[in-house]
C-alpha positions as CSV (number, residue, x, y, z in Angstrom):
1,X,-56.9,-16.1,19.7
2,X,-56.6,-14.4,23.1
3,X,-54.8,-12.0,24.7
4,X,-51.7,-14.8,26.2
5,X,-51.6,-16.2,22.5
6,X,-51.5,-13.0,21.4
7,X,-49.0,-11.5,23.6
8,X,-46.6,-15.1,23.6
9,X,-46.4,-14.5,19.5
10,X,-44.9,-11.0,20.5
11,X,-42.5,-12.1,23.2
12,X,-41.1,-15.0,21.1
13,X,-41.2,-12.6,18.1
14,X,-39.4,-9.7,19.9
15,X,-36.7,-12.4,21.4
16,X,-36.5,-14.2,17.7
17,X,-35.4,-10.6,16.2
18,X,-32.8,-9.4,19.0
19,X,-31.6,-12.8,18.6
20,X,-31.9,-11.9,15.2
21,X,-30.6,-8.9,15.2
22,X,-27.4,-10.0,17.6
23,X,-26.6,-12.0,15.4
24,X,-26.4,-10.0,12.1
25,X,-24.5,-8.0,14.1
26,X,-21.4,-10.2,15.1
27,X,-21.6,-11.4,11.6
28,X,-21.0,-7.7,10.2
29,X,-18.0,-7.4,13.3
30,X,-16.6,-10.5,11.5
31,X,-17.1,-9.3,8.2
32,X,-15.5,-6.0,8.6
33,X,-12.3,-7.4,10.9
34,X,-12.0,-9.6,8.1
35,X,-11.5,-6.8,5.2
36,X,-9.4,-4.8,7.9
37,X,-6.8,-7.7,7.8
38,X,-7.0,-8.3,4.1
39,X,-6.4,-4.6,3.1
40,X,-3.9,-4.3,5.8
41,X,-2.1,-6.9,4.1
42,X,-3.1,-5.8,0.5
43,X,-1.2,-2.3,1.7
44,X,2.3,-4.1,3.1
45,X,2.5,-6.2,0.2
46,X,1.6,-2.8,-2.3
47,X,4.3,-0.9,-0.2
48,X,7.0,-3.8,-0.4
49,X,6.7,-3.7,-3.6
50,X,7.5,-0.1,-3.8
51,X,10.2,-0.1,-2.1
52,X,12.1,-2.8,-3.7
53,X,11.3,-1.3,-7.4
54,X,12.0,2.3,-5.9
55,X,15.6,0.3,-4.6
56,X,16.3,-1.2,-7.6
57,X,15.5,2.1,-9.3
58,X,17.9,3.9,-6.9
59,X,21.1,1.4,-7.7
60,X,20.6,1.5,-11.0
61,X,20.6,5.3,-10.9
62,X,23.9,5.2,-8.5
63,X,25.6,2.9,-10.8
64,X,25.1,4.6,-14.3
65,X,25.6,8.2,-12.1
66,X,29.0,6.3,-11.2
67,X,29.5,5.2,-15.0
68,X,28.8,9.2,-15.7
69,X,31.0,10.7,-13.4
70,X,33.5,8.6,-14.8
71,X,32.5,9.7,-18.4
72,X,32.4,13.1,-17.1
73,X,36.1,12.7,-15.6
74,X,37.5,11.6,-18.8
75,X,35.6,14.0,-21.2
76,X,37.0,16.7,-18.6
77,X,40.4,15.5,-19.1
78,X,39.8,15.5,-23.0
79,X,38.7,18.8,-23.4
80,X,41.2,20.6,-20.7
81,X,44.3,20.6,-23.8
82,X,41.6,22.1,-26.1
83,X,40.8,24.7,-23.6
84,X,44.4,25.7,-23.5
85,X,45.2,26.0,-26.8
86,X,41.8,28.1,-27.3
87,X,43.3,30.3,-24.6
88,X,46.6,30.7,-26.1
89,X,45.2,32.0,-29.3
C-alpha cells in the first residue's frame, strides 16, 4: 500500500462518517419532532379529559347544591314554629 491508497481510504472514510454522521443526525431531528407531536397530543387529549370530568363534576355539584338549598329552605321553614314556641317558654 502507498501513501495515495493510504490517504484515499481516509478521505472516503472521513466523507463515509460525516455522511454518516449527517445522517444519524436528521434521523434523531425526526425522531424527537416526532415524540414532541405525540406528547403534545397525549397532553390535550389528558387535559380534555379533565376538563369535561371536572365539568361534569361541577353540575353535579350545582344541581344537588340546588336540591340542598331547597332541603335547607324547607327544613328552615320546619324548624322556625319550633323555634317560637322554644322562645315562648
Amino acid at each position: 500500500m502507498n501513501v495515495s491508497n493510504v490517504s484515499d481510504i481516509f478521505l472516503r472514510g472521513t466523507q463515509r462518517l460525516l455522511e454518516c454522521v449527517e445522517k444519524k443526525r436528521i434521523v434523531l431531528e425526526s425522531i424527537e419532532t416526532k415524540l414532541d407531536i405525540g406528547l403534545e397530543r397525549s397532553l390535550e387529549t389528558i387535559v380534555g379529559w379533565i376538563r369535561i370530568v371536572l365539568q361534569t363534576e361541577y353540575n353535579r355539584k350545582e344541581f344537588f347544591r340546588a336540591e340542598v338549598a331547597d332541603d335547607d329552605q324547607q327544613q328552615l321553614y320546619q324548624v322556625s314554629p319550633v323555634k317560637q314556641i322554644l322562645k315562648r317558654n
